[in-house]
N, C-alpha and C positions, 0 to 999 in steps of 0.2 A: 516741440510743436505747441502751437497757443490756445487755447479754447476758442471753440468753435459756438455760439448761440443760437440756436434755431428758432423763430419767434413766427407764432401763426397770425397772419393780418387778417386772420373773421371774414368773413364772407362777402364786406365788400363797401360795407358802411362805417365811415370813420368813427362813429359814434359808439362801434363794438370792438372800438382797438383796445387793448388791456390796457392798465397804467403799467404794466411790467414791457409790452411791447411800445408804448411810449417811450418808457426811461432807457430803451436799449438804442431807437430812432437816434434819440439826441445825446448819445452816447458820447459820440465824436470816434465811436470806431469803426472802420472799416464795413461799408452795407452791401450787402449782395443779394439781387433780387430772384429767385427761381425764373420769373417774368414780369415786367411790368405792366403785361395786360389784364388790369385788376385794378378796381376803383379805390382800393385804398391807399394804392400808389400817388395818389394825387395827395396826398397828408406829405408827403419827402416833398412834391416840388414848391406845396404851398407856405412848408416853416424853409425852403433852400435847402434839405438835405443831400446829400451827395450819395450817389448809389450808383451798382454796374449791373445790368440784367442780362440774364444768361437766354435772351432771346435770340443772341447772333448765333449760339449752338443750335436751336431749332432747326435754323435754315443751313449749318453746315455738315449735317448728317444724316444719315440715311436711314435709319429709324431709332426709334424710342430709346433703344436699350446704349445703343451708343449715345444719344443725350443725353441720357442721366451718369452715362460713367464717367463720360467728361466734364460734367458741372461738378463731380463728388471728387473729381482727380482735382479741379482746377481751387475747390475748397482745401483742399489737404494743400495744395500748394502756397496756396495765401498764410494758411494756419504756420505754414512756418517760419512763415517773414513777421510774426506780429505778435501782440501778448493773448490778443482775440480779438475776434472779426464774430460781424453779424450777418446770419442766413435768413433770410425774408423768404414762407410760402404761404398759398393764397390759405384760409380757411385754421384749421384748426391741424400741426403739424404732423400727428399721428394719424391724421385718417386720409386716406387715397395721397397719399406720396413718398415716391419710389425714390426718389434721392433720401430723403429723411431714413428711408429702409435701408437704402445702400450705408450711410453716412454709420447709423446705429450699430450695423454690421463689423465696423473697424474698431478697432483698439485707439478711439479718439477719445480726448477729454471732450464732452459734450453736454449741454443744458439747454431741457427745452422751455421756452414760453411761449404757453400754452394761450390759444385763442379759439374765437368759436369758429364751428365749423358751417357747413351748408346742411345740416343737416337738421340742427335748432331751428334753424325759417324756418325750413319744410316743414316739419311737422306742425310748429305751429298754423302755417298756412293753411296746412288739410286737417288740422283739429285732432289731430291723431295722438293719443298713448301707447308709445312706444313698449312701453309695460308687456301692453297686449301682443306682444309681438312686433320685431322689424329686422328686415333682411338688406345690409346696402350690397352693393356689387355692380362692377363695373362694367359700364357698358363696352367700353373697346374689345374689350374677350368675353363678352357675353352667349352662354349659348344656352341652350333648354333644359340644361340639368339643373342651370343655377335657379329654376323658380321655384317657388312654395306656395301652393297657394293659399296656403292654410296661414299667412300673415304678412302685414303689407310689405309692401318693399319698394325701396328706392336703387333708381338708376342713373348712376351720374356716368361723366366722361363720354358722355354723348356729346361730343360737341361737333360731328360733320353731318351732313343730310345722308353719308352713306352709312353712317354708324346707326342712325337714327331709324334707319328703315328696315337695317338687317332687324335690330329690335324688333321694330313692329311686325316683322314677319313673325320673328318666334310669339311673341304676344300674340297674334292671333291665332296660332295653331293651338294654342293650348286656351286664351282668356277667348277669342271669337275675336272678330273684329269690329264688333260692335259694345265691347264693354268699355265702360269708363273709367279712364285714369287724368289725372293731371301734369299735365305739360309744363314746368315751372323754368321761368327764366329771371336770373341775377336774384334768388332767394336773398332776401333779407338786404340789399343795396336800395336804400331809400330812396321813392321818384322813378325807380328804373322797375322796379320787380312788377313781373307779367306772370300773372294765371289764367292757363285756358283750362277747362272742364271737355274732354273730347273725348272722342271712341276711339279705339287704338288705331285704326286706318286713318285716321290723321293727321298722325305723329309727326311724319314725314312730311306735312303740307307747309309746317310755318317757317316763313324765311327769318325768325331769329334767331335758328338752332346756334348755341356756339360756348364757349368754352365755360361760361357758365349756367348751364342749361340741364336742365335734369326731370326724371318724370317720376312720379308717386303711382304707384297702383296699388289700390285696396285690396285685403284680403276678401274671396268671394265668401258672404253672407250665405251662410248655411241651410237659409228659408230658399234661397232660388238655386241652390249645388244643381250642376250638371255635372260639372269636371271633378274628378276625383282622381287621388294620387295614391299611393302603395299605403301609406298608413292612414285612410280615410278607410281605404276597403280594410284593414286591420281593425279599426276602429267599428265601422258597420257588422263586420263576423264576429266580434265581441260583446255589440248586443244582441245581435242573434243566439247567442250562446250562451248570454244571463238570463236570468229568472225572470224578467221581463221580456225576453225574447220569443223564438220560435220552436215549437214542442220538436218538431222536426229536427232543426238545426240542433237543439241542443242533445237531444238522443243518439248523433252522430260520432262512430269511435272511428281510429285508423282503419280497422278491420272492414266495417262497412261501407267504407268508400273507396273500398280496392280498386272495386270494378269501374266507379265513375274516374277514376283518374285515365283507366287505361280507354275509356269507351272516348275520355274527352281527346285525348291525346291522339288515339287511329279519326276522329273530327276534323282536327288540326289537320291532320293529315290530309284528308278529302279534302275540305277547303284547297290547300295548294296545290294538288292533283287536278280541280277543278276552276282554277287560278281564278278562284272568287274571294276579293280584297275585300270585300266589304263584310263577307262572312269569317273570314282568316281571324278580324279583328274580335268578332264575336265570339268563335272559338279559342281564342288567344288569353280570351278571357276569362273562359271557363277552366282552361288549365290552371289559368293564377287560381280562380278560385280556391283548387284543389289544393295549392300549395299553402292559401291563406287558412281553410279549414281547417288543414292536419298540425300546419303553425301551432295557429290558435290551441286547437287541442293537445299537444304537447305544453304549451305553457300554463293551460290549468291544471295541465298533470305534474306540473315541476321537470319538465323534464327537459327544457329547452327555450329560452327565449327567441322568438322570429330572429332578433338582428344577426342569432349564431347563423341562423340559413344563408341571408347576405354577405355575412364575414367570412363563412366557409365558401360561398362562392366567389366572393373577389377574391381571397388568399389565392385558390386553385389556379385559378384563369391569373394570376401574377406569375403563380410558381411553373405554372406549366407554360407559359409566354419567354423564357429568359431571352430570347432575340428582340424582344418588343423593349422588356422592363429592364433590361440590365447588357441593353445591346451587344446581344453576343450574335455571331453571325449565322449564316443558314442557307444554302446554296436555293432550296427549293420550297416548296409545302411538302414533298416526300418526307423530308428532311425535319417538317414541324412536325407533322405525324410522328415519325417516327421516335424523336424528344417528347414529347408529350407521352407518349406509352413508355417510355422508360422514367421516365419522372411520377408518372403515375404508380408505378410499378415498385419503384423505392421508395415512396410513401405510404405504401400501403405492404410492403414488405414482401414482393411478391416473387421469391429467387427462380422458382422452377416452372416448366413448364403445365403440368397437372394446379400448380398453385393458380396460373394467370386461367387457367380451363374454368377451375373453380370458383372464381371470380365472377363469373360470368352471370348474371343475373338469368330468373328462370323467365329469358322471354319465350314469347310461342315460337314453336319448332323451326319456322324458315329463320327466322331471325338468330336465334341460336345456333343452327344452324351454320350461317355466314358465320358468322363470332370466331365458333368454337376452330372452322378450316382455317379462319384469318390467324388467329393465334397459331396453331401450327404452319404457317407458310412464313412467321416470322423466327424460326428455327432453321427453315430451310425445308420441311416437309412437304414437298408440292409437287405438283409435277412442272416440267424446264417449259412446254409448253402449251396453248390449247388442246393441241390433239389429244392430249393425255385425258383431260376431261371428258372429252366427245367420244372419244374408246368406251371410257369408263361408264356412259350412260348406255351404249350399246350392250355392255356387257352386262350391267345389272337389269336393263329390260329382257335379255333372252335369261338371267335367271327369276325372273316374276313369272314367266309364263313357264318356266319348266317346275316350279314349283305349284304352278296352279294346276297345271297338268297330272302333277303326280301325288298331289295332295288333298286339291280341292279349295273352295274358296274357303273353307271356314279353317285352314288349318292356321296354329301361329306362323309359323316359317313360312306362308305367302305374306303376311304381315309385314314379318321381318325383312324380306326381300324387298315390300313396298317400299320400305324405309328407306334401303338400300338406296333403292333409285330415286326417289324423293334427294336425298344427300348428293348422288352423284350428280342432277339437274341442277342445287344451289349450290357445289361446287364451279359449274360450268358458269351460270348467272356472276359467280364471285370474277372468275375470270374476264368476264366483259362487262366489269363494274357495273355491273344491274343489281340493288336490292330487290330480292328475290319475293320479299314480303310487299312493297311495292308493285312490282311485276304482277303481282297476284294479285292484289285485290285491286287492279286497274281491268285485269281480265276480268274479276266477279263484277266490275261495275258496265264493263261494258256489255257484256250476257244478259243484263238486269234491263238495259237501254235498248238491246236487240230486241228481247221480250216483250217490253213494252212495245216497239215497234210493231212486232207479231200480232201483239192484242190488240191494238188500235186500226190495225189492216183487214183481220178478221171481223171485227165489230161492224169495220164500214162494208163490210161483205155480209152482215148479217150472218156471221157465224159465230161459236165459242171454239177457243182453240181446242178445249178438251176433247169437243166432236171431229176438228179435222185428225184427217187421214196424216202418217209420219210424212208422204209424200207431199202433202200439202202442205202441213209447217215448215220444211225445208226450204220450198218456194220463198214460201215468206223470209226464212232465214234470211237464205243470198240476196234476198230485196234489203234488208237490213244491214248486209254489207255493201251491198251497192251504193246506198247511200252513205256511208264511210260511218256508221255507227259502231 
């Protein structure tokens, strides 16, 4: 098989063609063009060079991936008719092209000459030092993980008005819609190259989006931060926590903010009990906090850098996914559930049943509660069906009241009874897939809203509840269901 040349034709202006892509032009061997819609193609027709462009594959297949495996087949076929053949792509050959990748991929004799890419305009264009940071990334598969805003970045292979705009959607969910980026079209093509300065609702308005068209956005300047990313807030808890920081913040240990974790957490909770989004996001918040605080202070203790947190979280969510990451099949969600607890289980070494009990973190009683019956009903310890629970809460109510009878309230053993039926009630909730911890404090919030009812009925009565009669507040009660409170 013959050598293959891959020779990058610069961004568009014949004036930035190399002399090594020159001397390969007028080779006399074999030219093959990725495309010839690209302005430095006009250098072949103007010295008479002879070339084949593999624009007739665009339009005979049915997406991308089949394009390029037939332009990289149709090279490997030439290569073995010849001593070597030259492969022409637009820009600079290593950077955004998927045949060069496939090409590199094979056990070919291969050399590149190398050209510049679209990316030397740009920055010149927008004056930028790349130094300082730069992200490129493609727009045809662009989605909102790929930004940073913390350093500029370009976006190319934008070239259709629908590509253009899915962008500008993600652009403004995160930059607004009114922050300014550059629109840049035929970077660096002498006479042709067009700079708009616009707001990213724009994007989408100018009719010369197309195959070489690309947009610049600036990293956002730290004097006007609104938007912050996972290690902005790392970066914020960090001067909180130096000698220049906040007395508070920095007197903060794991132990001390046991409680703000779990206070923010049952937050979280209300918010989506009370399907208020706009507050979910603010409490959503404050759990990161928690998890950036404790971060932070493990790694001034040596004893953990943040990234292990995120790496221990994607390992998990990979290893416990095998039907997602390593396509293995799965009839149901029963069926994820129930992989996930076994996968968990032999990672954490867990053979017996007492073992998986003990595992079990020390949540409040209802919750532990649920845990501890679910782990047993994964054995087979349960009963076959509901009756068996609705028995069982019968039973342990007539033994509360035959212990209160013969004991007295203050004894342990009414205590212990309480318990009993406490357990048999989040037994029964386990049964008709009710969080039992849920259940509950949707009744404490609703008691809290009847109340307030009561108070506010009373007030316009000119009474205090304390002074009405039981009979009285009752009234009020049923008025507070009446109203579906």
């Amino acid at each position: 098989m013959g050598k293959i040349y891959i020779i990058g034709l610069g961004p568009g202006n014949e004036d930035a063609l190399t002399l090594g892509a020159i001397n390969r032009i007028n080779s006399g061997h074999k030219n093959f063009l990725r495309t010839e819609k690209h302005p430095t193609v006009e250098y072949f027709k103007n010295h008479n060079v002879k070339y084949k462009s593999f624009d007739y594959v665009y339009d005979s297949e049915e997406n991308f991936t089949d394009v390029y495996e037939k332009i990289v087949q149709e090279l490997k076929d030439e290569a073995t008719k010849a001593e070597e053949i030259n492969y022409y792509v637009p820009g600079n050959p290593m950077v955004a092209e998927k045949t060069v990748e496939l090409l590199l991929g094979e056990n070919l004799d291969i050399e590149i000459i190398s050209g510049m890419s679209f990316i030397e305009p740009v920055i010149e264009i927008v004056g930028r030092d790349p130094i300082d940071g730069l992200k490129i990334v493609d727009g045809s598969v662009f989605d909102s993980l790929n930004v940073d805003i913390n350093v500029d970045m370009i976006i190319t292979q934008v070239y259709n008005e629908r590509i253009m705009s899915e962008v500008k959607i993600i652009l403004s969910e995160i930059y607004g819609d009114n922050y300014t980026v550059w629109l840049i079209h035929n970077a660096g093509v002498n006479n042709h190259e067009k700079v708009l300065k616009i707001p990213v609702f724009e994007l989408d308005h100018d009719p010369e989006i197309g195959a070489l068209t690309s947009i610049f956005i600036p990293k956002i300047d730290k004097k006007d931060k609104k938007t912050f990313d996972f290690n902005d807030i790392m970066g914020i808890m960090r001067l909180l926590r130096s000698n220049d920081g906040c007395p508070w913040d920095m007197e903060q240990t794991h132990e001390s903010l046991r409680q703000s974790m779990i206070e923010e957490a049952y937050e979280v909770v209300d918010a989506i009990d009370n399907e208020d989004i706009d507050n979910l996001v603010e409490e959503l918040g404050d759990v990161l906090l928690q998890v950036v605080f404790h971060s932070q202070i493990a790694y001034e203790e040596g004893d953990f850098n943040p990234i292990e947190v995120t790496s221990a979280l994607g390992n998990k969510l990979i290893l416990r996914h095998p039907h997602v990451f390593l396509q293995k099949n799965v009839e149901n969600s029963e069926e994820v559930v129930y992989n996930w607890n076994e996968i968990k289980y032999k990672s954490k070494d867990l053979k017996t049943l007492t073992d998986k009990l003990k595992d079990i973190p020390r949540f409040p009683a209802l919750m532990a509660s649920f845990k501890v019956q679910d782990k047993a009903a994964e054995i087979g310890f349960d009963w076959e069906n509901i009756k068996g629970p609705i028995d069982k809460i019968s039973e342990e109510f007539e033994e509360v009241i035959d212990a209160f009878k013969q004991y007295g309230k203050d004894d342990k053993r009414v205590e212990e009874e309480i318990g009993d039926l406490l357990f048999a009630v989040v037994n029964f909730s386990r049964f008709l897939d009710v969080n039992p911890e849920v259940a509950l404090n949707r009744t404490v919030h609703k008691f809290i809203k009847r109340l307030e009812f009561m108070e506010s009925r009373s007030n316009k009565m000119g009474k205090d509840l304390k002074d009405m009669t039981l009979e009285e507040m009752s009234i009020l009660w049923n008025n507070a269901k009446e109203s579906s409170l």
